[in-house]
N, C-alpha and C positions, 0 to 999 in steps of 0.2 A: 478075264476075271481072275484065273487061276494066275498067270504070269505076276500081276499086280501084286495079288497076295503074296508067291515067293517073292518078289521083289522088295517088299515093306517087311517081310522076315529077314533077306540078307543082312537091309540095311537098317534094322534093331539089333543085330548080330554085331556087325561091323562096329556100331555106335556104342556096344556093351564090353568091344574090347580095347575100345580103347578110354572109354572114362573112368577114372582112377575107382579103386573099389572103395575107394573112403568115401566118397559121393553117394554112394548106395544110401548109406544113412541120413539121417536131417542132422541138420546141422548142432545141434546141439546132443545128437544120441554119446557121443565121445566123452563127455560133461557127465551126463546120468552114470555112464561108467565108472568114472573117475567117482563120484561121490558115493557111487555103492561098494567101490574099493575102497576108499577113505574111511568108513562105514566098518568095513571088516578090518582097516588098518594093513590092507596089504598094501603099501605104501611103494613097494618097490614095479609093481603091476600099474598103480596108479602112475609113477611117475614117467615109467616108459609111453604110456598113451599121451600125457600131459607135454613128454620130448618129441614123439611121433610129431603130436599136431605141431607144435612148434617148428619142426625141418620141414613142415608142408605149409606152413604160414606163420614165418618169421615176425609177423607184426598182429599176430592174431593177441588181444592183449588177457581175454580170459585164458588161455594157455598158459599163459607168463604169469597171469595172478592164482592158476591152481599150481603151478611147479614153486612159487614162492611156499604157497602153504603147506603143499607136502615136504618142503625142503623143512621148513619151521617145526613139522611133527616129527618131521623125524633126524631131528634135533640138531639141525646144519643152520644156525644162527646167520652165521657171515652170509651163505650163500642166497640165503632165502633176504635177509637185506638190502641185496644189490638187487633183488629179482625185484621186490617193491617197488625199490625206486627207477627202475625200468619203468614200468608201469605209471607211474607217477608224473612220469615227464609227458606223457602223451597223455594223462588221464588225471589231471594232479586233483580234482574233486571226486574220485572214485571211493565212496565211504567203505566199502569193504576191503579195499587195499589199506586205507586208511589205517582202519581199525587193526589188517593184521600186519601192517608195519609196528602200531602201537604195540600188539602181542610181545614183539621181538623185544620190542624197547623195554617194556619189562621184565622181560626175563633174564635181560643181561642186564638188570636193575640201573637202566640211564631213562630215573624217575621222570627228572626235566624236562628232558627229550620227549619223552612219550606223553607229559601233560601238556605241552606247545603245541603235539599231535592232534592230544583227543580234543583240545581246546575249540580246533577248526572244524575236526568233525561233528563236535555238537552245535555249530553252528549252523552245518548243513542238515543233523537230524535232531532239531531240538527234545523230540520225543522218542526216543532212543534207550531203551533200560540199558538194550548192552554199554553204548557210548557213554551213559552213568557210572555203572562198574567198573567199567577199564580205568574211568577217570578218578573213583575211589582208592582203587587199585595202587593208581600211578600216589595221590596223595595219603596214602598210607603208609608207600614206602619213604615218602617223603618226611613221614616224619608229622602232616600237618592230620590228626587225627579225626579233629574239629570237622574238619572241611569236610574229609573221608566219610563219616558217619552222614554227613548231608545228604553226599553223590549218593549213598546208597539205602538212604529213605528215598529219595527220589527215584531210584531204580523200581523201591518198592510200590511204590506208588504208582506207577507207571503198567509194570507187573508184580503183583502181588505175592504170588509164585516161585519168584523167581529164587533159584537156591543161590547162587554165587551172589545174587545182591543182601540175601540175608543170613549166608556164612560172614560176608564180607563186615556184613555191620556188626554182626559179634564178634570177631577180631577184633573190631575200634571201640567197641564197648569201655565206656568210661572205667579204667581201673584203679587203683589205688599212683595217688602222685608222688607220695612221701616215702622215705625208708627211713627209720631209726634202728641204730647198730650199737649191740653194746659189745664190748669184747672188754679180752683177758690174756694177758702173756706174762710169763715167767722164762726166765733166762737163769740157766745154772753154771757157773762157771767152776772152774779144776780150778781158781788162780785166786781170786778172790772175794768177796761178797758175793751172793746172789741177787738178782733185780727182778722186779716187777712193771708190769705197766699198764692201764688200761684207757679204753677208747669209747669215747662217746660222740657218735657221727649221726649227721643229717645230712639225707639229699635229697632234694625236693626240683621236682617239674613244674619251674614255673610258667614256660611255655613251649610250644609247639617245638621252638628249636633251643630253648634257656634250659641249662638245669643249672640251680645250686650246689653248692658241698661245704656243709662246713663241719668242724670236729674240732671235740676238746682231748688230748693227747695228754695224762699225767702218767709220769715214770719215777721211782726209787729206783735210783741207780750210786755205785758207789757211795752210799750212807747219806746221800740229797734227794730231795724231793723236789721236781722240776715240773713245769709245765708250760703246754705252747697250746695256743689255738690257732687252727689254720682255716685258709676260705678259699674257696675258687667256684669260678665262672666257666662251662661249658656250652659253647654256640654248632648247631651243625651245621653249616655252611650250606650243605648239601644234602644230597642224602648218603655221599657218599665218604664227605669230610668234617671232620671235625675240631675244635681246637678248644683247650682250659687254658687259662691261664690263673696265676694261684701267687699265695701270698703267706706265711706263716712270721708269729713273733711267740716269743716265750721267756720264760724265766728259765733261765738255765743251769742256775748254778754249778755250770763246768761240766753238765753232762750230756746235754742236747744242743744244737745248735741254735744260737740267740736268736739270728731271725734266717729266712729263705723267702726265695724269688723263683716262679718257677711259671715253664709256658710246655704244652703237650701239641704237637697237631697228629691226628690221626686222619690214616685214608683204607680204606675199604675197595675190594674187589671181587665181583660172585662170577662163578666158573657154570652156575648151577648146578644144582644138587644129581646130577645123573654123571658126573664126573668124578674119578676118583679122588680130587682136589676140586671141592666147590666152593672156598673163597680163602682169601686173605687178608687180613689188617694189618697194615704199618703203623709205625707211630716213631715218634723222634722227641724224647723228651731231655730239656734242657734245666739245671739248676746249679741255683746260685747260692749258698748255705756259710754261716758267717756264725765263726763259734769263737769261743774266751782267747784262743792262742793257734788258730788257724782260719783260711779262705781255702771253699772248693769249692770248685766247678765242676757239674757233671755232666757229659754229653750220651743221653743212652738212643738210639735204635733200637726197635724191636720186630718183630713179624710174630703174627700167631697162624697158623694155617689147621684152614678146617679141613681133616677128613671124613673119612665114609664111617658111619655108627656111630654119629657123634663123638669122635675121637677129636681132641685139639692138641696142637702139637707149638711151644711158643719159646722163640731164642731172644733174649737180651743180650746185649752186648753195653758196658759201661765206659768210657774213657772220665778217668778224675782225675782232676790237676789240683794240687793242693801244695797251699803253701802254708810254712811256720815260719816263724820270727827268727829270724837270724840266717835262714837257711833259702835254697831259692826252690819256685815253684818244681816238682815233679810230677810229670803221667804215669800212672798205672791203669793199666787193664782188668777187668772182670767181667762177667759174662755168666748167666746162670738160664739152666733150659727147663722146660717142665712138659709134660704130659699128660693129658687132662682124659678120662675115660669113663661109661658110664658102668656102674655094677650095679643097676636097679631103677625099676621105673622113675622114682625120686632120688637115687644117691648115687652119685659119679665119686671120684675119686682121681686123685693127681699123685705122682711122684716128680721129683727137683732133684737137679744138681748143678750147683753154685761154685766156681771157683774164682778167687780176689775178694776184695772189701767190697760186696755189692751192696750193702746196705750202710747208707749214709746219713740213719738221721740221730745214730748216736756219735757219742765222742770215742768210744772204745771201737767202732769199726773204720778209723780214719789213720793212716801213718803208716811206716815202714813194716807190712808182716804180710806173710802172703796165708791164704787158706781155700780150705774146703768143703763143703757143705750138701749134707743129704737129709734130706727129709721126703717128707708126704703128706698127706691133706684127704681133707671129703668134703663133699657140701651136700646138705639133705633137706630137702623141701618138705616144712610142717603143714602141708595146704598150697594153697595160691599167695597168701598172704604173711609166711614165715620161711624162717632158714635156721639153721646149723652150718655152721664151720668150724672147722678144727683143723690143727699140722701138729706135726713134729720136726723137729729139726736139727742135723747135730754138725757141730763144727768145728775140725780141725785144724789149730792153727801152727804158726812157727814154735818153734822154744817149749813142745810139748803143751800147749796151753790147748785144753778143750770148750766148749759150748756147746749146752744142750739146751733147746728153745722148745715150750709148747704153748700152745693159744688158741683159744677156742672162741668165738664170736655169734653172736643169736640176732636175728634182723625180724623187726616186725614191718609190713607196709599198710598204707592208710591211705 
């Protein structure tokens, strides 16, 4: 009887060294780990356990879907999107991969992407508050507000509770569609007359992806009283492209351009905001401008890049080709950069500096003269529903000729 019993001790002994000691646990204890890491955001603790299991079971596919999410928290975008869609090939109805593949897709703002996602996934949870949200989420960035405000009644409805579904619907909270801008500028010149000119603009949201612009543009310049009315059409393609195209005619009396033609595309890219550079806008805009005794063309590129503190930092670049009568087309160059900063909860503030004829929609900034140009600006929020604007600006040019510009502009929205 005693032999037996050592016997069944050896061979529990024997059997204990050689089964792996991750076996000791149930299978899932590795998992509660990880979540109570994830929990404290030790991310780097979490992740090692989430690689363990994975070199001890290369096809364990919960291991692969927690190293995606810890790669996602802590903020390895790329990495954690390959991991997904690992996962996705051997699991491709798995809603929780699903859903944090969607994560990723938003946050690298590829709205599309990520509403093609959630689309399937609320096919497989139709009753799903999260799968509402994300998909509010995705159509807010998009741009379709309408829709967004639905997903996230529906969330609410669903759960009552819930906070991201009911932050999310006051963000899309119907706000005012229109702007009207009045503005005011005054140009003083060292050389001759002084000018005046003022602006009366509308822009109105007609829909989800439409916006309007139009404005009336009167100016006293050189002892004439001129005026143009212009219009344009803005579509966003995307959520991350956009394009206007535009149109102006006017009376010119030899001091603004009689009429222009004009097309903008803009593209957009988010870095996110935990990056020292969290996005950038392109844009390339093209015109065509047709005055008493000259044709220009202008071709401008531009980039604005968002920094950290709400800092914007934006370079134009202009090529215009202009011809007069008798003489043949020439290019010139300009280029003017700005810097955009906030000094106050409601008031930022910009400084500019402009060198060439960057401004083209009078007749005195077109022709043979080269110059320079400094100013600075603010914009100050009266509420949700008002602005101020104001610059200064001064410009020297060839042949000792100066210009001193100031304008100030008030917007109400409705």
């Amino acid at each position: 009887m005693g032999g037996a019993r050592g016997l069944v001790l050896c061979l529990a002994l024997a059997w204990s060294l050689v089964l792996p000691t991750g076996t000791a646990q149930e299978p899932g204890d590795w998992q509660a780990r990880v979540r109570e890491l994830v929990a404290k955001k030790d991310l780097v603790t979490a992740l090692k356990i989430a690689e363990r299991r994975l070199a001890e079971s290369p096809q364990d596919l919960e291991a692969r879907g927690w190293r995606a999410r810890i790669l996602y928290r802590a903020g390895q975008r790329e990495e954690a999107e390959k991991e997904y869609h690992k996962v996705l090939e051997s699991a491709p109805n798995d809603t929780d991969i699903l859903q944090g593949l969607a994560d990723v897709l938003l946050a690298t703002r590829r709205f599309d992407e990520a509403l093609a996602l959630l689309n399937r996934t609320r096919d497989l949870l139709p009753n799903s508050a999260e799968v509402h949200v994300r998909r509010g989420r995705a159509l807010r960035g998009m741009g379709r507000s309408g829709e967004a405000r639905g997903e996230f009644r529906e969330a609410l409805a669903l759960e009552p509770e819930n906070r991201e579904a009911r932050a999310g619907l006051e963000s899309v909270a119907e706000g005012p569609r229109h702007e009207l801008r009045f503005g005011l500028e005054v140009d003083r010149f060292n050389y001759t007359e002084h000018a005046r000119g003022m602006t009366l603009s509308l822009r109105s949201e007609l829909h989800a992806r439409w916006t309007s612009h139009l404005s009336g543009i009167f100016d006293h310049r050189s002892g004439q009283d001129a005026g143009r009315f212009r219009g344009a059409l803005t579509s966003r393609l995307t959520s991350r492209d956009a394009l206007t195209v535009g149109a102006a005619a006017a009376r010119d009396q030899g001091v603004i351009p009689k009429g222009e033609v004009f097309f903008e595309y803009g593209h957009g890219v988010s870095f996110g905001r935990g990056n020292f550079l969290s996005g950038v806008e392109t844009n390339y805009t093209q015109r065509w401008l047709w005055y008493d005794a000259a044709r220009v063309l202008t071709l401008s590129p531009s980039a604005l890049v968002y920094l950290p503190r709400d800092w914007t930092w934006q370079v134009t670049l202009t090529m215009a080709r202009s011809r007069f009568p008798g003489t043949g087309a020439e290019w010139r160059p300009s280029g003017i950069t700005r810097l955009t900063f906030p000094l106050h909860r409601r008031l930022s503030g910009n400084v500019f500096y402009a060198v060439g004829t960057e401004n083209f929609a009078r007749a005195d900034q077109i022709g043979r003269f080269s110059a320079r140009t400094f100013g600075g600006g603010f914009r100050l929020a009266l509420g949700q529903r008002q602005e101020l604007t104001g610059y200064v600006a001064y410009q020297d040019r060839t042949q000792r000729r100066t210009q001193t510009s100031f304008g100030i502009s008030y917007a109400v929205r409705f």
